[in-house]
DSSP file (Angstrom, degrees, kcal/mol; ACC not computed):
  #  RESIDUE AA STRUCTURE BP1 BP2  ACC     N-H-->O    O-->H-N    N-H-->O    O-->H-N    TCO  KAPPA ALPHA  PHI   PSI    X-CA   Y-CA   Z-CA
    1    1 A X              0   0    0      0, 0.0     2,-0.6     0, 0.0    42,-0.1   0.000 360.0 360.0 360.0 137.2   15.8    7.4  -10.3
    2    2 A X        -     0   0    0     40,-0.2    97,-0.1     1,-0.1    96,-0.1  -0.931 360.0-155.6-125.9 119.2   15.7    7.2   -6.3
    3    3 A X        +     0   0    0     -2,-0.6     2,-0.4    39,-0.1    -1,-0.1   0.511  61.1 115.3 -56.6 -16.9   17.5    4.1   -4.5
    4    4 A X        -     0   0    0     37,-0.3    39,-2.7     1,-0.1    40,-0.8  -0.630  49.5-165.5 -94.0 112.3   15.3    4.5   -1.6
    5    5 A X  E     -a   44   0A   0     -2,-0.4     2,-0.5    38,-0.2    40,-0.2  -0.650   5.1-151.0-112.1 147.2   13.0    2.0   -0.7
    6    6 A X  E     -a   45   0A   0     38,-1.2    40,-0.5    -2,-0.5     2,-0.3  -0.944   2.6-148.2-123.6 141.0   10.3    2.3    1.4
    7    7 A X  E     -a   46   0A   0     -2,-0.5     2,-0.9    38,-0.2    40,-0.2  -0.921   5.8-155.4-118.8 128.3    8.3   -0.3    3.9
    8    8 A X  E     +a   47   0A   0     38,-3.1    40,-0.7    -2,-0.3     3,-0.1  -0.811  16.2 178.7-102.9 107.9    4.8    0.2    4.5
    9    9 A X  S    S+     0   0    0     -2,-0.9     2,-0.3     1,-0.3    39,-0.2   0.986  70.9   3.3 -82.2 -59.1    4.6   -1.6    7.8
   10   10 A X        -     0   0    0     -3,-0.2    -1,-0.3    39,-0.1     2,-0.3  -0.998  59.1-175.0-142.8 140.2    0.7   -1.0    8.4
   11   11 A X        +     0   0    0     -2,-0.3     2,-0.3    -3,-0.1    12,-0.0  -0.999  29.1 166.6-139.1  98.4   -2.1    0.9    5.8
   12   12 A X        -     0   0    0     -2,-0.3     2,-0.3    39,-0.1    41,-0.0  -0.945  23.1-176.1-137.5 147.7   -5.5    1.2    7.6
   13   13 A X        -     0   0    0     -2,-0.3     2,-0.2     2,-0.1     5,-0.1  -0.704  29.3-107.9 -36.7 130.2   -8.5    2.8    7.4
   14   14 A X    >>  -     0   0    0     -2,-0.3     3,-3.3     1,-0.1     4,-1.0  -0.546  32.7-115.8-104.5 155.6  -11.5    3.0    9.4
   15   15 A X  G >4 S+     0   0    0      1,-0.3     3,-0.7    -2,-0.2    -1,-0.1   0.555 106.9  52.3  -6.1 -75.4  -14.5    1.3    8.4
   16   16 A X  G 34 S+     0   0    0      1,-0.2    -1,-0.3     3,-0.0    -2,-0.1   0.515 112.4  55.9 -75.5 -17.9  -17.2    4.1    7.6
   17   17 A X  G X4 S+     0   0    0     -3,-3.3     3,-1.1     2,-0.0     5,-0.4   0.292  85.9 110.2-113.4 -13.7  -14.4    5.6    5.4
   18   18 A X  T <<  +     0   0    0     -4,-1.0    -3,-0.0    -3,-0.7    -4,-0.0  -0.504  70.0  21.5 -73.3 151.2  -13.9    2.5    3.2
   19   19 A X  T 3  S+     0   0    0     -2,-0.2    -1,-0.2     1,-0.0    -3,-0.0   0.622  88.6 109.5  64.0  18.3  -14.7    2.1   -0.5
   20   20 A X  S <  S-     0   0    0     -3,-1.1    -2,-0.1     0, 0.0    -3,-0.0   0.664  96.4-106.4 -94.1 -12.9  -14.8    5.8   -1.1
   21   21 A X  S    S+     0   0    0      0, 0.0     4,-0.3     0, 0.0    -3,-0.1   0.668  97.2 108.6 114.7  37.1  -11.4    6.1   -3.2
   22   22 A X  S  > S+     0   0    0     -5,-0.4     4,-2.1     3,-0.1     5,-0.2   0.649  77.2  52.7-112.5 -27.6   -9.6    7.8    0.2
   23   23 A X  H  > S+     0   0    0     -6,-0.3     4,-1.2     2,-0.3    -1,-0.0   0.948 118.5  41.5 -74.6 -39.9   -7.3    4.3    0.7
   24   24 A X  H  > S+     0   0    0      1,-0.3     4,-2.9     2,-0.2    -1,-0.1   0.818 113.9  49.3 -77.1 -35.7   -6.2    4.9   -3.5
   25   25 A X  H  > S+     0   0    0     -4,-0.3     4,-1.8     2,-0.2    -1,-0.3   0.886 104.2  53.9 -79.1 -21.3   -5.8    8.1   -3.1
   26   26 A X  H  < S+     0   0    0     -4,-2.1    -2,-0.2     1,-0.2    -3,-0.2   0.849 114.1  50.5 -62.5 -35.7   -3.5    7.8    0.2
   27   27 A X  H >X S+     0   0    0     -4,-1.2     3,-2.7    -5,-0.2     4,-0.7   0.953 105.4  54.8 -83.7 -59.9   -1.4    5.5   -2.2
   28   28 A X  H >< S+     0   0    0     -4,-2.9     3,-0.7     1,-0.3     2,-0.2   0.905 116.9  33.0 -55.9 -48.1   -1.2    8.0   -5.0
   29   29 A X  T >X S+     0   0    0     -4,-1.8     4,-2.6     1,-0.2     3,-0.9   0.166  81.2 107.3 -83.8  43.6    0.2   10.8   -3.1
   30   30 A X  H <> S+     0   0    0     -3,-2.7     4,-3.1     1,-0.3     5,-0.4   0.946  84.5  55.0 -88.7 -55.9    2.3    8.8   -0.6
   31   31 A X  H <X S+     0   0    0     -3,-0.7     4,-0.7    -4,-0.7    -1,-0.3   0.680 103.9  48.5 -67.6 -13.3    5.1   10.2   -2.8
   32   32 A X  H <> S+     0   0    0     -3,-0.9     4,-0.9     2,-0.2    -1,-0.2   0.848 106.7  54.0  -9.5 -75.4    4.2   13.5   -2.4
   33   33 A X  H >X S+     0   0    0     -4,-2.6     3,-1.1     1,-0.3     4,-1.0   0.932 118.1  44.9 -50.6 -45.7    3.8   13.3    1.8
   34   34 A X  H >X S+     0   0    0     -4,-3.1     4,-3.3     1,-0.3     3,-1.6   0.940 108.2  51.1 -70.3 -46.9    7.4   11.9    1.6
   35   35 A X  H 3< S+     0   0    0     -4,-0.7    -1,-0.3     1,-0.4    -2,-0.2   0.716 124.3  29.2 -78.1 -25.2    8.8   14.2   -0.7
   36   36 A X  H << S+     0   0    0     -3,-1.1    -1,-0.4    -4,-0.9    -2,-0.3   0.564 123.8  49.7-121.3  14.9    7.6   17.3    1.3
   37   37 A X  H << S+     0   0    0     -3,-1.6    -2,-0.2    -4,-1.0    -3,-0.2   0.488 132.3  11.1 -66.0 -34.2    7.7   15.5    5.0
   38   38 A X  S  < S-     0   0    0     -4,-3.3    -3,-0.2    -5,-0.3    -2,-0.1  -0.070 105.8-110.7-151.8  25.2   10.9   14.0    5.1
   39   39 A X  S    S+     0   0    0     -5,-0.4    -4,-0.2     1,-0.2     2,-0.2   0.875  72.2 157.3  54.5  75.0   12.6   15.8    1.8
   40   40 A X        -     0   0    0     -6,-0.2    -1,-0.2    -8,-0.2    -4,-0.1  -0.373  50.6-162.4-164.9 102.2   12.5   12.5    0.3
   41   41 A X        -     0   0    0     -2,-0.2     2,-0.3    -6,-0.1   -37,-0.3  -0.235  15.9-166.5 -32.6 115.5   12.4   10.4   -3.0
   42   42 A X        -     0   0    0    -11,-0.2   -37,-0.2     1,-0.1   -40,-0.2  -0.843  16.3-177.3-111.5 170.3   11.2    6.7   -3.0
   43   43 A X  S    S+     0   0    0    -39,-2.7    56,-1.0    -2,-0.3    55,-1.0   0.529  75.4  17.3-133.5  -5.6   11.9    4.5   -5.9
   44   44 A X  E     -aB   5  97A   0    -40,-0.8   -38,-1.2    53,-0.3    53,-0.3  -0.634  53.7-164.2-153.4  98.4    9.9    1.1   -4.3
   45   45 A X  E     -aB   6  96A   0     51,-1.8    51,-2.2    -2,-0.2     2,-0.3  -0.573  16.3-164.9 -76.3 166.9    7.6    0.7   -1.6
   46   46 A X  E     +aB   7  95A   0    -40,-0.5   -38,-3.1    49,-0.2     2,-0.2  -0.883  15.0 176.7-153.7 135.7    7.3   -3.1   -0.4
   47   47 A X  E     -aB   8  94A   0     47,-1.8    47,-2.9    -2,-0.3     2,-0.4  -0.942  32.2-129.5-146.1 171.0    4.5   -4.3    1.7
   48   48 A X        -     0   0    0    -40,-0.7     2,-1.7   -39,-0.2    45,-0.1  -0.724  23.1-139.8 -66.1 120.8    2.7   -7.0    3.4
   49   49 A X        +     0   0    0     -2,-0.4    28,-0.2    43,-0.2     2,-0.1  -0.053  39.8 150.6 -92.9  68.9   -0.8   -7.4    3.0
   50   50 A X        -     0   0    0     -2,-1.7     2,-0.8    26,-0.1    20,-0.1  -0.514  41.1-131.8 -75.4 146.5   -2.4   -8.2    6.4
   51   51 A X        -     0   0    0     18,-0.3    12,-1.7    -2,-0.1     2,-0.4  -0.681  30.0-178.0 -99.9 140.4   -5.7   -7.3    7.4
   52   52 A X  E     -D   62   0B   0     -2,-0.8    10,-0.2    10,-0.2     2,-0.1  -0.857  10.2-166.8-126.9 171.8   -5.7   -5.9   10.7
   53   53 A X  E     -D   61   0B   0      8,-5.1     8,-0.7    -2,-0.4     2,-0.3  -0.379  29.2-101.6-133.2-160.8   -8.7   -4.7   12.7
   54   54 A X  E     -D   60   0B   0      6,-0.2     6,-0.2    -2,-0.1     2,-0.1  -0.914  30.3-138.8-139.5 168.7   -8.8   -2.3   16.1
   55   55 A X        -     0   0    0      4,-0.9     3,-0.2    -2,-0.3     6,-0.1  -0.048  33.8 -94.1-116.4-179.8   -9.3   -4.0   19.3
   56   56 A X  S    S+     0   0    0      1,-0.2     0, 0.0    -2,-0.1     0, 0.0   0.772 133.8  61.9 -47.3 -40.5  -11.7   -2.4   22.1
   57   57 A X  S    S-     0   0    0      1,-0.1    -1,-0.2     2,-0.0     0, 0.0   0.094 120.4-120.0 -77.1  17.6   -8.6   -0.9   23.3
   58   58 A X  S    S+     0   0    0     -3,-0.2    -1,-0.1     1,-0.1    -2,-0.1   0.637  70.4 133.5  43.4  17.4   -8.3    1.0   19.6
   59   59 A X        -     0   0    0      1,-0.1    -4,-0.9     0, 0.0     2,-0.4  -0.344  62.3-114.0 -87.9-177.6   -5.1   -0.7   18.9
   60   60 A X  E     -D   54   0B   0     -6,-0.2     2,-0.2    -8,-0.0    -6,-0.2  -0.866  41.5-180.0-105.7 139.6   -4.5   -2.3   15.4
   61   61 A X  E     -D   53   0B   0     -8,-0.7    -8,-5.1    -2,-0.4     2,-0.3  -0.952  33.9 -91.8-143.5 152.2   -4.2   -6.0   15.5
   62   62 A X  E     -D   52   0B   0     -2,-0.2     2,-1.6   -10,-0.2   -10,-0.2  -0.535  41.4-114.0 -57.6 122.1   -3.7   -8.9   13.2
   63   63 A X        +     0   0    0    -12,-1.7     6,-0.3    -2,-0.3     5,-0.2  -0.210  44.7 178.6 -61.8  52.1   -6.9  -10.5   11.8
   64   64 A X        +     0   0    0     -2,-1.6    -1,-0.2     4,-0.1     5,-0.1   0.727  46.2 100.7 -52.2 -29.0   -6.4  -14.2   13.7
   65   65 A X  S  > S-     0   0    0      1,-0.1     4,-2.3     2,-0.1     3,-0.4  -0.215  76.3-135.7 -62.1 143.2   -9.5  -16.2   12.8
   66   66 A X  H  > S+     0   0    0      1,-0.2     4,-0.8     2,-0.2    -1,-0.1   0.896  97.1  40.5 -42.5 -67.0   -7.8  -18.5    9.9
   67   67 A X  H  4 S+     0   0    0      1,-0.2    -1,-0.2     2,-0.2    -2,-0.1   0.645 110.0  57.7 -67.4 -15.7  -10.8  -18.1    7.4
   68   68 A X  H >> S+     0   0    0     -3,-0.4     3,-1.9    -5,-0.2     4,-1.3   0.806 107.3  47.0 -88.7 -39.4  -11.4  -14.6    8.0
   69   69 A X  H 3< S+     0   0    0     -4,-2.3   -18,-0.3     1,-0.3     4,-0.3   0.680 106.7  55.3-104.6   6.4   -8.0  -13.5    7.1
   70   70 A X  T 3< S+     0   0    0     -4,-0.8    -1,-0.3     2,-0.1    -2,-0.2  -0.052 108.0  43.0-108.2  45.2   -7.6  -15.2    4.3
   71   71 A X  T <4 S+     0   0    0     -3,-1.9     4,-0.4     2,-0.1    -2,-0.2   0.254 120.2  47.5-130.1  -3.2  -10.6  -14.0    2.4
   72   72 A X  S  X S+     0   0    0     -4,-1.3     4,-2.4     2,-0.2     3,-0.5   0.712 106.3  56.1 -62.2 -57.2   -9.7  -10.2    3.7
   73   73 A X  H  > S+     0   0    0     -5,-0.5     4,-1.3     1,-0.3     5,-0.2   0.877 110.0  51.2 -57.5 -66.6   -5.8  -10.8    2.7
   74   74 A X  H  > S+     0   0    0      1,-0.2     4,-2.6     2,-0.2    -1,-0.3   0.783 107.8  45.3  -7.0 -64.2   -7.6  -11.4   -0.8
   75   75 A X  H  > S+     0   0    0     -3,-0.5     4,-1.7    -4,-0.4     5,-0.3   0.995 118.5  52.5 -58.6 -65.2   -9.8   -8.1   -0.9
   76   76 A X  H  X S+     0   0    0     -4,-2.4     4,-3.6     1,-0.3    -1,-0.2   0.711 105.6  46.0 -49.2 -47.2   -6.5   -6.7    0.2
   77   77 A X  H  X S+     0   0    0     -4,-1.3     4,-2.3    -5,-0.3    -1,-0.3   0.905 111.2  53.2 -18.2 -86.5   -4.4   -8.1   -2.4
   78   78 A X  H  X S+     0   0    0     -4,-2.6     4,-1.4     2,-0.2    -2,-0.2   0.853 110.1  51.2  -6.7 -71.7   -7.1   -7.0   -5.2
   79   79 A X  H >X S+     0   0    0     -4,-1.7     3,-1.6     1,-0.3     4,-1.5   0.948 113.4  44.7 -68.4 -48.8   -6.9   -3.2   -3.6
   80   80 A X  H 3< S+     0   0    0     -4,-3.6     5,-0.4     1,-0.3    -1,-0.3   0.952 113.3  44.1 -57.6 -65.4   -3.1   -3.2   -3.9
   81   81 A X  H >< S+     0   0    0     -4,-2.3     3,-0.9     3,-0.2    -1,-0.3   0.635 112.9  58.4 -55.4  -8.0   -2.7   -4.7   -7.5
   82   82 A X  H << S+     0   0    0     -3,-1.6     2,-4.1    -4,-1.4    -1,-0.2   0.932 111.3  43.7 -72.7 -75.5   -5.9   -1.9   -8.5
   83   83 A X  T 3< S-     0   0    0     -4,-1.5    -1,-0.2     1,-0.2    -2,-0.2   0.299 134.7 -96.3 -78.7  23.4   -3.5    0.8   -7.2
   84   84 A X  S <  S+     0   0    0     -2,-4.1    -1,-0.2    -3,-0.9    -3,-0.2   0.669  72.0 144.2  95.2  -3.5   -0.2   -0.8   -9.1
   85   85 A X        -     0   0    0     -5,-0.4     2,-0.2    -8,-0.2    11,-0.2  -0.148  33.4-157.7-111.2 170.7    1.3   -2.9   -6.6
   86   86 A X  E     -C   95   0A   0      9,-1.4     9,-2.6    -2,-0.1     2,-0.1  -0.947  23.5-108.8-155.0 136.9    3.0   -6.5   -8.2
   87   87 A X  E     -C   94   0A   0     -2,-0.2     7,-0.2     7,-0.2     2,-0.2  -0.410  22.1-115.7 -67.3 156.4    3.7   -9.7   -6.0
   88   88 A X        -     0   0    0      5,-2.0     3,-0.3     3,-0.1     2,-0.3  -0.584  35.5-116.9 -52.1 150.3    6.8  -10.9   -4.9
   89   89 A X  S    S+     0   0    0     -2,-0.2     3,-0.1     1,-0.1     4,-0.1  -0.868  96.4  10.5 -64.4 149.1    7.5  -14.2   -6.3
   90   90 A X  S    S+     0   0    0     -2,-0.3     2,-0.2     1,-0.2    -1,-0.1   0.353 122.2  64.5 110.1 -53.1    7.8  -16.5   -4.1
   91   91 A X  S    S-     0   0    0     -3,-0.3    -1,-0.2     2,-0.2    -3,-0.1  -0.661  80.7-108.7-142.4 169.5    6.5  -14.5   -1.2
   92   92 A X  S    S+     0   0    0     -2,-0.2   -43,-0.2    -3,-0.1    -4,-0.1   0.903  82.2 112.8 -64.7 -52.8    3.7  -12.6    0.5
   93   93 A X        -     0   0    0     -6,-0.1    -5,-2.0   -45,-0.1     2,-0.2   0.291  52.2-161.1 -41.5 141.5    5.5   -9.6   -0.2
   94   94 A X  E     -BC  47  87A   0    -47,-2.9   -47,-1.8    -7,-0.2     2,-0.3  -0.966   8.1-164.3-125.3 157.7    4.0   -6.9   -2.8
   95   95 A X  E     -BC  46  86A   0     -9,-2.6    -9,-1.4    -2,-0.2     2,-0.3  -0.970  15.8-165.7-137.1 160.9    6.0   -4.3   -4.4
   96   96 A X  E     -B   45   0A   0    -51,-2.2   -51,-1.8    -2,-0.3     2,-0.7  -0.946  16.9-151.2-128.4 111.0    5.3   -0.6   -6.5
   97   97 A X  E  >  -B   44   0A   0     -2,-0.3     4,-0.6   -53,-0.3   -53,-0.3  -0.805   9.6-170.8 -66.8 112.0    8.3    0.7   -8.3
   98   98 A X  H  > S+     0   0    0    -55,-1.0     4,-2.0    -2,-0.7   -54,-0.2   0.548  80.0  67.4 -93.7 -25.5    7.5    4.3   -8.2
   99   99 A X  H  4 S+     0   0    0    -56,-1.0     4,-0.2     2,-0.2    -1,-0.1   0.903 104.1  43.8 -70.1 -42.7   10.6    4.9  -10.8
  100  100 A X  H >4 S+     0   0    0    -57,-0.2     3,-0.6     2,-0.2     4,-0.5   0.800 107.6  58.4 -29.2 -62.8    8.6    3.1  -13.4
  101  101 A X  H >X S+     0   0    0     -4,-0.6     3,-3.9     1,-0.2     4,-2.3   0.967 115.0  49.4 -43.1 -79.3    5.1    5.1  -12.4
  102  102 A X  H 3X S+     0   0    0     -4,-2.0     4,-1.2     1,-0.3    -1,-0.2   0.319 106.4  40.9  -9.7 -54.9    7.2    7.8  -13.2
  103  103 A X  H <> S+     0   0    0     -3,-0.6     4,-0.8    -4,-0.2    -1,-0.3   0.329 114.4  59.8 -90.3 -20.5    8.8    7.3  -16.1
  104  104 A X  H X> S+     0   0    0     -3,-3.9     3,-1.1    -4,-0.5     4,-1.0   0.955 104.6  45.2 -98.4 -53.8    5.7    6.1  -17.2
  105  105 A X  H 3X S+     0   0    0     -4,-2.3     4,-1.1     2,-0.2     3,-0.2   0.902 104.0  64.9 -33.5 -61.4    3.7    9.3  -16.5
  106  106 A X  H 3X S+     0   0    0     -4,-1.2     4,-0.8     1,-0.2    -1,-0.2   0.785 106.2  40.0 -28.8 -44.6    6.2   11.2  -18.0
  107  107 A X  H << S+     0   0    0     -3,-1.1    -2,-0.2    -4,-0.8    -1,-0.2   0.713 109.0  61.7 -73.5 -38.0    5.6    9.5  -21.6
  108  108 A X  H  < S+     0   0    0     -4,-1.0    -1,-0.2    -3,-0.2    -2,-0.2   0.640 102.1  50.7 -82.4 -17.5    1.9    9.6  -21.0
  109  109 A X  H  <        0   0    0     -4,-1.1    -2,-0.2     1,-0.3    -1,-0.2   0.967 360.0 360.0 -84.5 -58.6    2.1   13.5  -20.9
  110  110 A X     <        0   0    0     -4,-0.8    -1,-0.3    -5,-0.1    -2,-0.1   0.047 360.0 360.0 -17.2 360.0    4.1   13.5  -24.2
């Protein structure tokens, strides 16, 4: 069981590369990258789900028009809870207990 929680400040993708399974797969081995990048165990990632876009200037920015980024934060929602993620209550916030996944995989091999 790993104490270490991890915050996924921003998860994007570009366009032509969406709705191929590359955004679910980045999620599944996310514990991997850590574990051999930074020698490191998480036991909960936490994020926000914002949609963000790139600018002319290629930066990432927050989605401002009102309606637009709340029928995106939807989609986004959806894609997280596909890939396991749970709301806060309460909150914005989503979380994945990876210690659970885990545990849970373990039993499944059995």
């Amino acid at each position: 069981m790993s104490l270490n929680i991890f915050h996924i400040e921003r998860f994007y993708i570009e366009e032509e590369f969406r709705n191929k399974g590359i955004g679910e797969k980045i999620l599944d081995l996310l514990d991997d990258i850590l574990n051999y990048t930074l020698n490191c165990e998480v036991g909960c990632y936490i994020l926000l789900p914002n949609p963000i876009t790139k600018n002319d200037k290629n930066e990432l920015k927050i989605i401002k028009d009102e309606n637009l980024n709340k029928k995106l934060k939807k989609k986004l929602v959806k894609f997280y809870r596909k890939c396991g993620y749970k709301k806060i209550s309460k909150s914005d916030y989503m979380y994945l207990n990876t210690d659970y996944i885990n545990v849970k995989r373990d039993f499944d091999v059995l």
